[in-house]
N, C-alpha and C positions, 0 to 999 in steps of 0.2 A: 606198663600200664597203657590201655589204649585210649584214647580220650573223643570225642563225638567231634569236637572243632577247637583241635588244637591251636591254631590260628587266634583264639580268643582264650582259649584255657588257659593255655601256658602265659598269656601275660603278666607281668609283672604287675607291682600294684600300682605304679603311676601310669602306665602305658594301659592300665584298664581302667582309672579312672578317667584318662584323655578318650578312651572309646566309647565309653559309659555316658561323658558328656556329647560326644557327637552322638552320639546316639539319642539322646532327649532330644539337641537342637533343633536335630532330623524330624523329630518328633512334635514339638512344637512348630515347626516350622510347618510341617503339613496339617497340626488342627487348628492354627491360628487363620491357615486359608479358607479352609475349608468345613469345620466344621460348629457348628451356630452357636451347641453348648460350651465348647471352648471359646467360642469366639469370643461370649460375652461373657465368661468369666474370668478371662485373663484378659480383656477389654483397656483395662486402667492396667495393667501389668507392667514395670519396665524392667524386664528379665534379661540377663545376658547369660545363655546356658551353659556358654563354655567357661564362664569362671564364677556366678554368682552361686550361692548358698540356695542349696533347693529348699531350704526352711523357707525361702523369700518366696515360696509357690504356695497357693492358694490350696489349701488341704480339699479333697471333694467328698461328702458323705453320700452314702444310703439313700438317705432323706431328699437329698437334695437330686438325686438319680432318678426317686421316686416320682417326685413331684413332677420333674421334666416328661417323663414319660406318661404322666396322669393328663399333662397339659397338654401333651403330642403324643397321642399313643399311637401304635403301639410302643413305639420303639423308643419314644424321646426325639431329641434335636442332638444328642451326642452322637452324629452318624456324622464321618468324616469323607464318604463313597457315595459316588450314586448308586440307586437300592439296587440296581442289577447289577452287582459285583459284589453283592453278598450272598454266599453258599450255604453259608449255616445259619441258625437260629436257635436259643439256649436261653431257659428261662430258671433262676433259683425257684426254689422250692415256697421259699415266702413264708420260711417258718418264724423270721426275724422282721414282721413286719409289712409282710406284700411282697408277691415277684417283682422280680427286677428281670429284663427281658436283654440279651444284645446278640447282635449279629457279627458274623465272623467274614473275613475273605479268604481267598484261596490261599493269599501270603498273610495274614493274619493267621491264620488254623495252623498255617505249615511251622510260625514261629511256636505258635502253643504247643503244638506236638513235640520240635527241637527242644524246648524248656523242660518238657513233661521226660 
């Protein structure tokens, strides 16, 4: 079988849960600097990624996606990049409600594609 990134396929299940969590960390660690809609919803947060319970994470709706982008449009305050390092641009259809708009980077697209 050939696999896209064996490096991460082949893990076992603890050794992808320890990646899984660096990987949020990473993640959290970059929108809690950086970006506004995170910033203030995980504001009162006290998360430790690499071993608490992601139910302890603040769920994010639709609605509340909506709203941010009603109040900052176009795009909202959920932008983690300054605007010139974003490449693409992608809006739902808004059949559930109203579009929802976001922007991609050159390593964000690259991860979506990898996924896809």
């Amino acid at each position: 079988m050939v696999y896209f990134a064996p490096d991460e396929e082949l893990l076992g299940r603890d050794a992808l849960a320890q990646l899984q969590r660096r990987k949020l960390a990473q993640l959290l660690t970059e929108v809690r600097a950086h970006n506004p809609f995170y910033q203030a919803k995980l504001r009162e947060i006290d998360f430790d990624p690499l071993c608490a319970s992601v139910a302890d994470l603040p769920f994010t709706t639709r609605e509340e996606i909506q709203k941010d982008q009603a109040d900052h449009p176009p795009y909202g305050s959920n932008l983690t990049q300054p605007a010139i390092e974003y490449v693409r641009m992608h809006q739902s259809s808004g059949s559930s409600g109203g579009p929802v708009r976001w922007q991609d980077t050159s390593e964000s697209w690259a991860w979506f594609i990898k996924c896809w």
